[in-house]
N, C-alpha and C positions, 0 to 999 in steps of 0.2 A: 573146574575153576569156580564156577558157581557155589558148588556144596561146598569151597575153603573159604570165600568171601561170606554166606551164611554162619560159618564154623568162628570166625573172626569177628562178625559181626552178634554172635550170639554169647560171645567172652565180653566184648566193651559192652553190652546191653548188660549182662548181669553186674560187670564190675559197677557200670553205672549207677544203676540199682542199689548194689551195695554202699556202694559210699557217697552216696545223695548225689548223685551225678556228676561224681569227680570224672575229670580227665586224667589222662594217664599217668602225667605228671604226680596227680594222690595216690596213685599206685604206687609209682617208684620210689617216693619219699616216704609212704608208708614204711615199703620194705626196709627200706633205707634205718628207719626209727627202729626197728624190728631187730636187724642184725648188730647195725652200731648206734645201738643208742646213750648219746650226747657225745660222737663223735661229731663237729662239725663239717657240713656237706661243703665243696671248695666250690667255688663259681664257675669254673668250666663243665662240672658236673651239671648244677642246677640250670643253667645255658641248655645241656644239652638234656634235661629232662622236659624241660618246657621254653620253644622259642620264644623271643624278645615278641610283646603283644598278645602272647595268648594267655586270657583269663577265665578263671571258671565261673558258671552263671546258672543257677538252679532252671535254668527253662531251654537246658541239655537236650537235645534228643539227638537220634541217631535211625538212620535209612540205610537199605540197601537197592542198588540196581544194576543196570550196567556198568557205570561207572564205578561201581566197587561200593565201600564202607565209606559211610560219609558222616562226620561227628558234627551239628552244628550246634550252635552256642548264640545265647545275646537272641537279638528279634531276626537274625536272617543278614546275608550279602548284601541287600540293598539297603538296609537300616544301622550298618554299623558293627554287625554280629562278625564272629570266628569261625570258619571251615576247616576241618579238620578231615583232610582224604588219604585213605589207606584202599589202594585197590589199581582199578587201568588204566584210572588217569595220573596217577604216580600218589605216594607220598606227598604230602607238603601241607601247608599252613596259609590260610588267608586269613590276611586281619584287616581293620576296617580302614588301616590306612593305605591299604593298595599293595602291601608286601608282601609276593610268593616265596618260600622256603621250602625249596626239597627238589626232587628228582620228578622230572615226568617230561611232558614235549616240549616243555621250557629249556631245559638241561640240569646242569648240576649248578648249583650258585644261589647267589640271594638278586631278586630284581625288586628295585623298589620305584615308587612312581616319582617323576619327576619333577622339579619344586620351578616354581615362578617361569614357567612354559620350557625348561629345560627337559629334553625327553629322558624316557626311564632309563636305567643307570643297569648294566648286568655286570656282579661280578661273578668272573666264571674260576675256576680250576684246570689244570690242562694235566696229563699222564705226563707220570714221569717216576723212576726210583725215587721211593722217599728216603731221606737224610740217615733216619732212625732206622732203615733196615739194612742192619751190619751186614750184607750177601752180598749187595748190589755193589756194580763199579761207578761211581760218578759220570755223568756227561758234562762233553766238555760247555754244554750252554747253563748247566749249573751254576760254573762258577762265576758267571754273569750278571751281574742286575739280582742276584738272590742271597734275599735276607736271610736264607738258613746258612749262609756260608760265615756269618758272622757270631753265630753262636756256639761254633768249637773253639774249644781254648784248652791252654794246657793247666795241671792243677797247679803246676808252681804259680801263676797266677791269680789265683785266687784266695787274697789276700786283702784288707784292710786300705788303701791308696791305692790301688791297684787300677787302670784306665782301659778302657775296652768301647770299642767302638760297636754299639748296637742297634738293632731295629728292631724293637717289640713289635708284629705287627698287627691290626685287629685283626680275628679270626673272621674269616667270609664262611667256615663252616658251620651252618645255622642248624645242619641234619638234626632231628629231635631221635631218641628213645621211644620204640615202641614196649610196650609191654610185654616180658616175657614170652607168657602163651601164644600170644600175637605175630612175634619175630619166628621165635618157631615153628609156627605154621607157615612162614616163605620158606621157600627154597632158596640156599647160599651154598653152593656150589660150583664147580666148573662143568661138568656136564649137565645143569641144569640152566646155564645161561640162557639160552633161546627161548625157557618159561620165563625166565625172570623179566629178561627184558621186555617181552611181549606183556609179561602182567603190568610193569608201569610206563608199558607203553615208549620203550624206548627204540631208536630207530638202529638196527646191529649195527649199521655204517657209521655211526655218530662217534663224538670225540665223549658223548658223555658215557656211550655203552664201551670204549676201552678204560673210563677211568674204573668204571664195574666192575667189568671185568680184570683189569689189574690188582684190584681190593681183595675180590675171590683168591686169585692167584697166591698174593702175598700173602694171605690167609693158612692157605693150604699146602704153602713150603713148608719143612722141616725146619728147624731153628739150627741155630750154628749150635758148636759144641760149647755144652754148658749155660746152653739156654733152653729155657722151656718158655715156649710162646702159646698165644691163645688168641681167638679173635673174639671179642666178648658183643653181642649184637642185641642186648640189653642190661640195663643197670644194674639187673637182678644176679647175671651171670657175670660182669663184671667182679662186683663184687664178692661172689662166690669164689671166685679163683682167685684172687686176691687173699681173703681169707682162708683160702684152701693149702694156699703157700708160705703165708704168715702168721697165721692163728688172726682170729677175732682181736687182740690185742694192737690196732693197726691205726695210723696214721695216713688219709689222704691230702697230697698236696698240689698246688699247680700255682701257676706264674699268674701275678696280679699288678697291674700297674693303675697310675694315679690318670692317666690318661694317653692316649695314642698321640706318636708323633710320626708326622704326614714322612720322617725319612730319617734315612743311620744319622747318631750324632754321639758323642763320647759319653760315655757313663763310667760315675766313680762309685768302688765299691766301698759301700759306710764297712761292711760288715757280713761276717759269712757265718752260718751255725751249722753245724753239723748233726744230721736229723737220723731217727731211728736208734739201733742199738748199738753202743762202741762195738766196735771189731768184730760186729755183723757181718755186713757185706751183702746182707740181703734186702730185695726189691722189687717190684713191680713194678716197671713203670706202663703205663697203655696209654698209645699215641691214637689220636682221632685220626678217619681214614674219611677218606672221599667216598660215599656212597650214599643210597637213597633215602637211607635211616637212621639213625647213630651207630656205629661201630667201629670200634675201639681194637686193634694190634696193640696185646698184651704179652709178656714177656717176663720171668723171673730171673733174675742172675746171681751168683752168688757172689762176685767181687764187683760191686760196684758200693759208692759211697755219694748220699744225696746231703746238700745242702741247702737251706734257705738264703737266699744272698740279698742283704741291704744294697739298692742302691739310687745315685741322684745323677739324672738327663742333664747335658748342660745347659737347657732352657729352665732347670728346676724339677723337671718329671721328676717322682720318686717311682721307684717299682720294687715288689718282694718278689722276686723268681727266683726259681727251682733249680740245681745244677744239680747233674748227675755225672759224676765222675767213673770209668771203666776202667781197670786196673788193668785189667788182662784185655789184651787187643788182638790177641794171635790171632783167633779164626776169623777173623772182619776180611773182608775183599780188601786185599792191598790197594786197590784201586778205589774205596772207598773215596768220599768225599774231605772227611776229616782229616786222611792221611794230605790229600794230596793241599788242604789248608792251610797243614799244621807242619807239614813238610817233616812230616816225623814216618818211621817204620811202624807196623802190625808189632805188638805184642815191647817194644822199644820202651814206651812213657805212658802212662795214665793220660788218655784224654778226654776231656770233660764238655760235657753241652750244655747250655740252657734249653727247658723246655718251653716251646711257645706257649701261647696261654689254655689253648684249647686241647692241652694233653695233662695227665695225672702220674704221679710217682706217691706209690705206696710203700710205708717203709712202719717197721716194727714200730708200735710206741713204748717208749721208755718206761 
């Protein structure tokens, strides 16, 4: 355990070194500049390459001990500085306003400290099938109180006047991008669980070591037919599969709105563009998963059609998201979520989702 925490610690020392004591974050946008460059990077991306408060600051350094790999930044924790931990006391980010991000004996979520003596505020994640993974059958407390129930629709609606009741909602998934070399030297596995958890110090009984472990899992299923899936567990590999399925030639996009609103309300559609190559059908898209670091359930299809779609909250919210429409439905669990929404059959109608904001669809560029 030691010699890996060394082996980690002796990759952020040199990258540091190299690029005047960038964080990982000048890693990942290097790369980024590297493969597509003057492609613009989308902000669920740049989110998850560097959490909200962390900035870089030439008086960088970096330790190791027990605790694992510790990246600090600014004059230190008590003066205002950035902590940056990869190692037993988990993942995660401290910044000087008191907000933890990431996995370790905290759990999975974002806690921030608490304003005018209100105490601190957790938001958590609880296991469960996600929406996007066409295997699963929905539960019945799904279709409850959840906002992803509102973002399947059928494509005849998506249209120009078109009304749709939705809840964009902010993403609580803060998990940052470790640096290639870096990700790869953890273990992501199912028979490697009992290291993982014990390296970030998770407890096996806990709800956050089943959301882990359900990430691994859906990782490591097979895709339905006529999909090729991927779980990409940095930017670098991301991207690679991405461009490995659609040439360099590629367009990243994700859902942007003008601001969050606290609950569902009707949204009209200004306008919808149809993105990528006419009568393509080809896609990417990679949905953010619950776990201790950034990674991404990525996925190629060949019958699916992505649009950007105009539209206006009826408080005034404007928002540009993403819909991804699936032609072919047959190998989905009939019992999927969508079906049982949309009140439609497998393989019956095209039906279409928007993507929350903290997921990506790549699609050819024109």
């Amino acid at each position: 355990m030691e010699l890996k925490f060394l082996h980690i610690l002796a990759y952020l020392s040199l990258a540091l070194v190299a690029s005047c004591a960038a964080l990982p974050a000048s890693i990942g946008q290097a790369y980024w500049n590297t493969k597509l460059p003057n492609i613009p990077m989308p902000k669920s991306i740049k989110e998850s390459l560097q959490p909200s408060g962390l900035t870089e600051d030439k008086s960088t350094s970096v330790e190791v001990g027990k605790g694992g790999v510790n990246v600090n930044t600014g004059k230190g924790h008590h003066s205002g500085g950035t902590n940056v931990n990869v190692g037993h006391k988990g993942v995660g980010v401290n910044t000087k306003g008191g907000t933890h991000v990431g996995v370790g004996k905290g759990g999975v979520g974002v806690t921030t400290p608490g304003h005018h003596g209100k105490p601190p505020v957790y938001v958590g994640v609880h296991p469960g099938p996600s929406p996007f993974n066409y295997q699963y059958a929905a539960k019945e407390d799904q279709l409850n109180d959840n906002p992803n129930v509102a973002l399947f629709f059928l494509e005849k609606d998506l249209h120009q006047g078109s009304n749709m009741n939705l809840h964009f909602v902010e993403t609580t998934n803060d998990a940052a991008f470790l640096p290639r070399q870096v990700a790869n030297s953890i273990p992501f596995s199912s028979n490697k669980m009992p290291e993982i958890l014990n390296q970030f110090s998770v407890d096996p009984n806990s709800e956050e070591a089943q959301i882990m472990k359900q990430t691994v899992q859906e990782c490591e299923q097979p895709g339905i037919k006529g999909e090729e899936k991927y779980c990409a567990t940095s930017l670098e590999s991301m991207v690679d599969f991405s461009t490995s399925k659609l040439g360099n030639k590629v367009q990243p996009l994700s859902t942007e709105t003008e601001k969050e609103s606290s609950q569902m309300q009707k949204y009209t559609i200004l306008g919808a563009k149809k993105m990528g190559n006419n009568n393509n059908g080809k896609s990417v898209v990679c949905h953010k998963q619950n776990y201790a670091y950034a990674v991404f359930y990525c996925h190629k299809t060949d019958t699916t059609e992505s649009y950007m779609v105009s539209l206006v909250g009826a408080d005034g919210t404007k928002a540009k998201a993403v819909a991804v429409c699936h032609k072919d439905t047959s190998a989905w669990n009939p019992k999927h979520l969508a079906f049982k929404v949309l009140k439609v059959t497998p393989g019956s109608i095209p039906v279409c989702h928007f993507l929350p904001q903290d997921h990506i669809v790549w699609v050819p560029k024109n």
